[in-house]
C-alpha positions in Angstrom: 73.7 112.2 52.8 74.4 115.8 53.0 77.9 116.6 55.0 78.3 118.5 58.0 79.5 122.2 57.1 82.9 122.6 59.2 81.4 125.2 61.5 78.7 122.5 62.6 81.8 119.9 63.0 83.6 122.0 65.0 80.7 123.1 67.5 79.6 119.1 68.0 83.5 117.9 68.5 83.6 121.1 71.3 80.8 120.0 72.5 81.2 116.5 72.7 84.6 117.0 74.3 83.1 119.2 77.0 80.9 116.4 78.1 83.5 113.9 78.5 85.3 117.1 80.4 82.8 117.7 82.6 82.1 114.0 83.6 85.9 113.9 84.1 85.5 117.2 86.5 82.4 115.4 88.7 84.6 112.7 89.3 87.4 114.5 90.3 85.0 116.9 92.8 83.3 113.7 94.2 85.8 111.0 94.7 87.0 109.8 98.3 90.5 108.8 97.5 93.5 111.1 97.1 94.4 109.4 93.9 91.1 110.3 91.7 90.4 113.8 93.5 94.0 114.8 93.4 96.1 113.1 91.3 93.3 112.7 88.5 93.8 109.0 87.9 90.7 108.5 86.5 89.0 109.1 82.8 85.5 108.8 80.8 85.1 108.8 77.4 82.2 108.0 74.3 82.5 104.6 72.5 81.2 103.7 69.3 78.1 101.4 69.4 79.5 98.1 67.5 83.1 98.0 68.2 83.9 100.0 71.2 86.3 101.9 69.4 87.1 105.2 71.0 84.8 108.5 69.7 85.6 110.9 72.1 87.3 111.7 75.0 88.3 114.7 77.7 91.0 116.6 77.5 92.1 116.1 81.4 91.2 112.5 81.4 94.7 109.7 81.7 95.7 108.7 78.6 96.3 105.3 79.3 93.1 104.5 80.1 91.4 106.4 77.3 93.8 104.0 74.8 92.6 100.9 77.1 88.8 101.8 77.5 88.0 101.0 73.8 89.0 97.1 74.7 87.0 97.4 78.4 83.9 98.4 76.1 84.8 95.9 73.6 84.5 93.0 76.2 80.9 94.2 77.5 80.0 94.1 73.4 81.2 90.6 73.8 79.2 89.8 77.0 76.5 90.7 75.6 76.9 89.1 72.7 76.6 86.2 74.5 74.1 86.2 76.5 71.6 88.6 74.3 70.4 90.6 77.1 71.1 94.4 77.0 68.3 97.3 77.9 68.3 100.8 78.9 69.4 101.7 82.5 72.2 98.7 82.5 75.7 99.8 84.2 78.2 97.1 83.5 81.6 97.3 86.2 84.3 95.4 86.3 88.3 95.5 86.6 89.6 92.1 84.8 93.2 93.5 83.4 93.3 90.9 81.1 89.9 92.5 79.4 90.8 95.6 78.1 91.6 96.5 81.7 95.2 97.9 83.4 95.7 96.5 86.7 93.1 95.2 89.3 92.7 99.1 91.1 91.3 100.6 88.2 87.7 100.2 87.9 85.7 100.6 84.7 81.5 101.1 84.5 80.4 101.1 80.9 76.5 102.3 80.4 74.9 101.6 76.9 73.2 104.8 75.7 69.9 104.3 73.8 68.0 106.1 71.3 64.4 105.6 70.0 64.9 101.4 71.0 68.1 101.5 69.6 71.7 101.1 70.8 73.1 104.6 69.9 77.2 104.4 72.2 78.5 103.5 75.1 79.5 105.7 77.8 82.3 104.8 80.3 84.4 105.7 83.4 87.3 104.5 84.8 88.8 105.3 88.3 92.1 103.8 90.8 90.0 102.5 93.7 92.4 102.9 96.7 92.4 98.9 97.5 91.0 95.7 96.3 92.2 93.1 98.8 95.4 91.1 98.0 98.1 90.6 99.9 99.3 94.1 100.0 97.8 97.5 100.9 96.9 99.3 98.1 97.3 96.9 95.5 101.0 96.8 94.3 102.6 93.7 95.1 106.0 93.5 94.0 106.0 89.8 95.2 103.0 88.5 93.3 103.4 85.3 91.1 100.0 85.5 90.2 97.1 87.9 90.1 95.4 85.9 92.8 97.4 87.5 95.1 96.6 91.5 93.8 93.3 91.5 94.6 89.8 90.6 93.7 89.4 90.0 90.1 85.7 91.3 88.7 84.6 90.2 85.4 82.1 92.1 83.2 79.0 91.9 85.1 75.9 94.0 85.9 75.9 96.5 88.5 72.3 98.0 87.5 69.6 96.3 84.9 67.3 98.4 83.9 67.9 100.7 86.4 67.7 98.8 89.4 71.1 98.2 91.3 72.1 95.0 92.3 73.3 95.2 96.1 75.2 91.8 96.5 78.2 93.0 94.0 78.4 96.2 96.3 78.4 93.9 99.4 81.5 91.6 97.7 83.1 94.4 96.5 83.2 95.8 100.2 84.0 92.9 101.8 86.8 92.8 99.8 88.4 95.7 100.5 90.8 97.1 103.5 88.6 100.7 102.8 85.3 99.7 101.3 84.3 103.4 102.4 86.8 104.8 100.3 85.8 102.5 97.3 82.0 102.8 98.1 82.8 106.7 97.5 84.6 106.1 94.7 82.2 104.4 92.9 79.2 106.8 93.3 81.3 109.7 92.0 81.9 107.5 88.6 77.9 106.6 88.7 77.4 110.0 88.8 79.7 111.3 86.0 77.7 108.3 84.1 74.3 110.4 84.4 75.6 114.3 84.0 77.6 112.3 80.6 73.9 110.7 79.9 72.0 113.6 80.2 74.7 116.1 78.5 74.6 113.1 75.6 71.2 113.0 75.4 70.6 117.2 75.4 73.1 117.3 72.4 71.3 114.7 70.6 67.9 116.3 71.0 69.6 119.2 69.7 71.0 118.4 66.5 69.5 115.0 66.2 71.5 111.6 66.1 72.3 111.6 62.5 74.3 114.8 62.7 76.3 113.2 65.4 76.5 110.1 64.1 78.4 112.0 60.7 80.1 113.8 63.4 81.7 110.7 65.3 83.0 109.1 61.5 84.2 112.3 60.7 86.2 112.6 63.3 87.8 109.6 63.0 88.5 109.9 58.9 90.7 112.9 60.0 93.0 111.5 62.7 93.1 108.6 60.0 94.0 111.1 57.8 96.7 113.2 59.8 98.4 110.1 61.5 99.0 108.8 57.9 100.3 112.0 56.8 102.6 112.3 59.8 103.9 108.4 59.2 104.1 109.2 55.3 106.3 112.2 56.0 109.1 109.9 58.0 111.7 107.7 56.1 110.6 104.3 55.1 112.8 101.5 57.1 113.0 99.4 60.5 114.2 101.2 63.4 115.2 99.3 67.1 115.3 100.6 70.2 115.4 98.8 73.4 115.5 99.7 76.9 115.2 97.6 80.6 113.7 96.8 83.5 115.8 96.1 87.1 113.9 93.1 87.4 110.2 91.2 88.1 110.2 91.9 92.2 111.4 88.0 92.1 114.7 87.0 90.8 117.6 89.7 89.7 117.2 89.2 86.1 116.6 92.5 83.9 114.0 92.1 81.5 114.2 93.8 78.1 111.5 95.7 76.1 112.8 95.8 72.8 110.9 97.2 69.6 111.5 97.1 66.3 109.4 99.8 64.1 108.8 99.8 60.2 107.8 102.3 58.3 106.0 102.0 55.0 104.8 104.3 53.1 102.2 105.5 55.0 101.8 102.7 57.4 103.8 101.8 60.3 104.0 98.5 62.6 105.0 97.8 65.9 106.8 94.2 66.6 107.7 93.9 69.7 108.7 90.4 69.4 112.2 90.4 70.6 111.0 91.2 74.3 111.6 89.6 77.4 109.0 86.4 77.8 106.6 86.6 80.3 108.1 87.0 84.0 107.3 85.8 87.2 106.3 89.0 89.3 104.0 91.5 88.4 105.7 93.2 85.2 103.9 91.5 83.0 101.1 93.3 81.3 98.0 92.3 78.5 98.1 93.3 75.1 95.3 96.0 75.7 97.6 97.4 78.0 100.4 97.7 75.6 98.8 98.6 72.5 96.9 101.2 74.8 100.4 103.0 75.8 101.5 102.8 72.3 98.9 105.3 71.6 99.9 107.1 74.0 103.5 107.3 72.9 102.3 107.9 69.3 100.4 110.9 70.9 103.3 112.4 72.6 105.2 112.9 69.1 101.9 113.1 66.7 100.7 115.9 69.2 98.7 117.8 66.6 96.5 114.3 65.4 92.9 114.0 67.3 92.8 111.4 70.1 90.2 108.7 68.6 90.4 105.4 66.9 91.1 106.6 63.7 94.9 107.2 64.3 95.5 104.2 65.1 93.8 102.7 61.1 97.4 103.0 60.1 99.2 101.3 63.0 99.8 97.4 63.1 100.9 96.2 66.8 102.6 92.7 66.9 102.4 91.8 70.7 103.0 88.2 70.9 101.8 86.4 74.2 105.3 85.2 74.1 106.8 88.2 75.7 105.9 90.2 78.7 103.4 92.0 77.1 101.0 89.8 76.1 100.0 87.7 78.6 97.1 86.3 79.7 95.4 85.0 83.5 96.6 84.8 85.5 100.1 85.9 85.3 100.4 89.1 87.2 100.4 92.5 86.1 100.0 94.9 89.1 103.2 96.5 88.4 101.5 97.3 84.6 102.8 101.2 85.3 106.5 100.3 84.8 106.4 98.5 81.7 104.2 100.4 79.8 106.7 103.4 80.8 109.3 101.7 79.5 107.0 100.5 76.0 106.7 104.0 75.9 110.0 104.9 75.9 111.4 102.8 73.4 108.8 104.1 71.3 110.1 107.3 71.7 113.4 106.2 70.8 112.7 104.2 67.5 110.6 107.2 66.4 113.9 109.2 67.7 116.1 107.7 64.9 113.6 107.5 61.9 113.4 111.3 62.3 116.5 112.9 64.8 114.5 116.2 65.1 112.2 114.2 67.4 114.9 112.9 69.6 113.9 112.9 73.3 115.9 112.1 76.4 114.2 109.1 78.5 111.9 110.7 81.4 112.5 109.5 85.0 110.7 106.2 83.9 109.3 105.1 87.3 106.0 105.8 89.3 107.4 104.7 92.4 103.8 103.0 93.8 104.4 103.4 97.7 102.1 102.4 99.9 102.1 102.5 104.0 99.2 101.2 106.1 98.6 100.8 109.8 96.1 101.3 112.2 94.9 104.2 114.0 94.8 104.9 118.0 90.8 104.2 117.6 91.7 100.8 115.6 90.6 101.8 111.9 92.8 101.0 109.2 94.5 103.4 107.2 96.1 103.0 103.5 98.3 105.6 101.8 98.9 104.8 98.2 100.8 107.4 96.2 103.3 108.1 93.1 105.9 110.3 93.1 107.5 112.6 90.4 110.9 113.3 88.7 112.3 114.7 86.0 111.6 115.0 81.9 114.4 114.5 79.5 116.4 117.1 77.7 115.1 117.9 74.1 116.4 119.6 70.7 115.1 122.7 72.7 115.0 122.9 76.1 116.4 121.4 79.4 113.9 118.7 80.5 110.9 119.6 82.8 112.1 118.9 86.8 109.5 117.2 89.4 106.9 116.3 86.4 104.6 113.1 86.2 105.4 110.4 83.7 104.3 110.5 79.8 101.5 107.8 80.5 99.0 110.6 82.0 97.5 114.1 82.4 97.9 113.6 86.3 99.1 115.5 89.6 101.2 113.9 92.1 98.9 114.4 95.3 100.1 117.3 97.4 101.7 117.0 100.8 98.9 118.8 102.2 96.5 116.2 101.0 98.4 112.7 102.2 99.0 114.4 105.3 95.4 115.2 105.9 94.0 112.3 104.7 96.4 109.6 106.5 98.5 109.8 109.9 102.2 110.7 108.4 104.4 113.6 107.9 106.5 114.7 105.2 110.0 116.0 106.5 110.9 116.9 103.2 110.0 117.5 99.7 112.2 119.4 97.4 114.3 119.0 94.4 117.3 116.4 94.1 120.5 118.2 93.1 122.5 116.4 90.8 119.4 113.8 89.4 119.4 115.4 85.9 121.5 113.5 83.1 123.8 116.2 82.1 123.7 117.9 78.7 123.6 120.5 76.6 120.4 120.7 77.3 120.0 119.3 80.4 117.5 116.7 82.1 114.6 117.9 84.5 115.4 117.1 88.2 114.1 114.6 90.4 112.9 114.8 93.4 113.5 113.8 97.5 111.0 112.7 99.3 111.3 111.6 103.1 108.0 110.1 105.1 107.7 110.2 108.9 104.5 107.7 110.0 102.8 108.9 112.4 101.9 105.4 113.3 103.7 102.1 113.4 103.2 101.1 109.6 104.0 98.2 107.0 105.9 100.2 103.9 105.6 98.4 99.9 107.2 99.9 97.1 106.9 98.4 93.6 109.3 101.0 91.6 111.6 101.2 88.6 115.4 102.7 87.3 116.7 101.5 90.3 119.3 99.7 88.1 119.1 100.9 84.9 119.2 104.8 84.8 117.1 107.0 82.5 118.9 107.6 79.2 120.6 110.4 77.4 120.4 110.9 73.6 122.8 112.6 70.9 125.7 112.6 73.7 123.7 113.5 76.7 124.6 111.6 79.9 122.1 109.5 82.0 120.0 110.4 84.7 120.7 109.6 88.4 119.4 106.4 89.5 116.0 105.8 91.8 117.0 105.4 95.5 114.6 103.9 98.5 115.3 103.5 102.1 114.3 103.6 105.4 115.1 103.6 108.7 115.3 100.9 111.4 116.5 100.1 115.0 119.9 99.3 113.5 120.2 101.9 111.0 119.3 102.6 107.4 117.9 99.8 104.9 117.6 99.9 101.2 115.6 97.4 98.8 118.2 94.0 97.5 116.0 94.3 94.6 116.9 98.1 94.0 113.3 99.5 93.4 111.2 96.7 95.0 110.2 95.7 98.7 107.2 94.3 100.5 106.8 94.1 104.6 108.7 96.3 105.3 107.9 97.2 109.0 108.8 100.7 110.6 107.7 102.2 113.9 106.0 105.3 114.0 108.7 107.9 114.1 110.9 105.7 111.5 111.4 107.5 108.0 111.5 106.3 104.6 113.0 107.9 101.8 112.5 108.0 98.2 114.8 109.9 96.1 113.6 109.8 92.4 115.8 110.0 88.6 115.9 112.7 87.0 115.5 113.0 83.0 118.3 112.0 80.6 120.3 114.6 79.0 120.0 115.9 75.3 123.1 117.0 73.7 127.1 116.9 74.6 127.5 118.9 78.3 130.3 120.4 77.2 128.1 122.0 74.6 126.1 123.9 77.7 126.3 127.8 78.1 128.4 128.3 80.9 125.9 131.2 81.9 123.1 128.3 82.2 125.4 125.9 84.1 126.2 128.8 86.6 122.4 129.2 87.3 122.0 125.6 87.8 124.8 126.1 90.7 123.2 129.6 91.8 120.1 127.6 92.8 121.6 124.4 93.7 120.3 122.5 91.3 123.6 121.2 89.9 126.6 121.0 92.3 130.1 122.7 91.9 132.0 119.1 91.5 129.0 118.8 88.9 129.7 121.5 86.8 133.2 120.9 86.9 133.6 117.0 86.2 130.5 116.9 83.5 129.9 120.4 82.3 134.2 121.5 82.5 132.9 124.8 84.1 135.1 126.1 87.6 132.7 127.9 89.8 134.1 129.0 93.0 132.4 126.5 95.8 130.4 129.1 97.8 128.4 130.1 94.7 125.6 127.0 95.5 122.9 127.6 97.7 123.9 125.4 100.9 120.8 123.0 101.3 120.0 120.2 100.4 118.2 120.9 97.6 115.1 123.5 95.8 111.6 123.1 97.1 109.9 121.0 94.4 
């Protein structure tokens, strides 16, 4: 078999990637909820035909789910494997977390792709559906003992065969929603990123024919093989720890503990995260997709220049045992998956961080902060905000850490103002910058963020959040970030969480504000070490405050030099 010239390789992997772009972009244009069309919480990607493992995906697509899709796929193979039935125009959906899934929101349609009779790949999409039943609004339940009570669990089954849709799984999934409209939305704008993806595939194949492509997919993957074992070669053989915490499970007080312990040899590496926290009561827990999913993620974020597909991860053994937290299986809960894999994530970061110091990172804000309100309008419909919130990036060997960004799991936007407050009855009364929320440095942690919520419309308020407890850290003498702080206003004053970063049923009248005021990143580097000129700026535009810069950074600024608010816009 004659190789692909590079020119031809290069054209096919553009080419290839623009499809799973542009099925990524008809999504985003056609989606009802907020959280797809804004916030981009979605992704589609090409599978290979026998073992689901991930070909190509888009560059705007969420990580997370591009590292988790190749299990989703993976469980169809095996569905079909079992019953023997599988012909063109079948759509497979389901959202079963503990089947290569995340949480019970995100909803994943797999198509088989054919090609003269034969199973060629697999295309599939996967989107945050606004609400799946469950005893909260929107899906995070801080409270949950078990994933009965997130929502409706789906299994792998057939939405279309052959072509022809089958109506009673839209009619279940509807009745099982507090928005079905929303969802019902939802899911036609993944159907049709399915059939632009199909017929982009299937011009491409007539093209260059589905050898070339075929060389093209293995190719592909022989060079991330190739790169990520360079890049694990080039570090120091050895085991590194790390570990990091949780505030709690949303039940007891107890921290739980992510620990990992990393080995390098030669030009493999493993990941044992044995020595974590067993499996909890609330919803931290997540599935061993879902962790080995944001440990490619991670591995991504310091191997930035190795392609995104299977192959990177030939040299990587994961040791997840269903003994810990992140390895369970149904139905412990997992609806709070987003702050554990942030904190797997981050632990990764810092074991990498002392194998090779130039690498060393600060800990980002480490918390989505899933808030939802709900109520009912003056006509009687029901209304369900879902949202995440941003905060700050840790300090690094070269710059200050990035202020009111989105965590390291994802390529997405946190939904503009303008957007919640068009789409659902409330009012935001501010949004700006947190002075003070950056762990100081010499290089300084990104700022958080303050965000305060007037409903428009008596509402219940949930919360499932993180660092409420444990604050972001600070590496090679930088100092933590500020901590996550919630509240909200009642008839006898101001309320925050017991829990820290966790509440459920809360009830405020319209007119009553909540509050969220997010971490910032950790610092990089001993403050003292900071150029007084940058510490003065910081003051200038009221980032950092004069007490700040005098007790941390040992810089005297006269007190009117800040800008007197209560913060910069974010």
């Amino acid at each position: 078999m004659t190789a692909i010239d590079p020119v031809t390789l290069a054209v096919l992997k553009g080419r290839l990637e623009q499809i799973a772009d542009e099925m990524d972009a008809t999504l985003y244009r056609s989606a009802f909820n907020p959280i797809i069309a804004e916030a981009r919480d979605a992704c589609h990607g090409l599978y290979h035909a026998e073992t689901g493992d991930t070909l190509v995906q888009g560059t705007k697509g969420l990580p997370i789910f591009v590292g988790a899709m190749a299990f989703a796929v993976r469980a169809v193979i095996e569905k079909v494997a079992r019953d023997g039935d599988l012909q063109p125009g079948d759509t497979f959906l389901f959202n079963d977390p503990y089947a290569g899934g995340t949480h019970l929101n995100d909803f994943r349609l797999v198509r088989p792709i054919f090609r003269g009779g034969k199973l060629y790949c697999w295309l599939a999409s996967v989107g945050h559906w606004l609400d799946i039943g469950g005893n909260v609004p929107g899906g995070f339940n801080a409270r949950a003992t078990e994933s009965f009570q997130e929502g409706v669990r789906i299994p792998p089954v057939k939405l279309f065969k052959a072509g022809v849709l089958n109506h009673d799984i839209i009619e279940i999934l509807s009745a099982n929603s507090r928005v079905p409209v929303s969802n019902y939305g939802d899911l036609n704008g993944q159907l049709n990123a399915l059939d632009l993806g199909e017929r982009r595939l299937a011009e491409l194949l007539d093209a260059y024919g589905e050898s070339i492509v075929a060389q093209a997919f293995d190719a592909f993957s022989d060079r991330a093989e190739a790169m990520m074992r360079a890049a694990v070669r080039a570090l120091p053989d050895g085991t590194y720890s790390f570990e990091d915490y949780l505030d709690n499970d949303g039940i007891t007080p107890d921290r739980l503990t992510i620990a990992l312990d990393l080995t390098v040899d030669g030009e493999k590496m493993t990941l044992d995260f044995s020595r974590s926290s067993a499996p909890c009561a609330g919803p931290l827990n997540i599935a061993y997709s879902t962790a080995a999913a944001c440990c490619y993620v991670a591995l991504k974020h310091v191997f930035t220049d190795v392609p995104a597909n299977a192959g990177c991860l030939r040299p990587i053994t994961f040791v997840i045992p269903e003994t810990t937290l992140l390895g369970v299986k149904p139905p412990k809960p997992v609806g709070g998956y987003t702050e554990t894999i942030l904190r797997v994530i981050g632990v990764v970061f810092g074991a990498l961080a002392k194998a090779d110091p130039a690498r060393a990172t600060a800990a980002p804000f480490g918390t989505i902060n899933a808030l939802s309100l709900a109520g009912h309008r003056q006509d009687g419909s029901r209304w369900v905000m879902f949202s995440f919130f941003g905060g700050g990036l840790g300090g690094n060997p070269e710059s200050d850490g990035l202020s009111h960004a989105n965590n390291p799991i994802s390529m997405a936007t946190i939904p503009p103002a303008e957007i919640l407050e068009a789409a659902y009855p409330v009012l935001f009364t501010q949004w700006a910058l947190r002075p003070d929320s950056a762990g100081a440095g010499a290089h300084r942690g990104g700022l958080g963020a303050v965000y305060e919520i007037e409903p428009l419309t008596d509402a219940d308020v949930f919360l499932l959040g993180e660092r409420g407890i444990y604050p972001p850290f600070g590496v090679a003498g930088g100092a933590p970030a500020a901590l996550n702080v919630f509240s909200w206003e009642t008839d006898e004053g101001e309320r925050s969480p017991p829990l820290a970063s966790k509440v459920t049923d809360v009830k405020v009248r319209a007119g009553q504000r909540v509050r969220l005021e997010t971490p910032g990143g950790g610092g990089y580097g001993d403050p003292k070490a900071r150029k007084r000129e940058d510490v003065e700026r910081d003051v200038r535009q009221g980032l950092v405050s004069v007490e700040a810069a005098r007790t941390l950074y040992g810089v005297e600024i006269a007190p009117d030099t800040t800008i007197p608010a209560q913060g910069a816009a974010a």
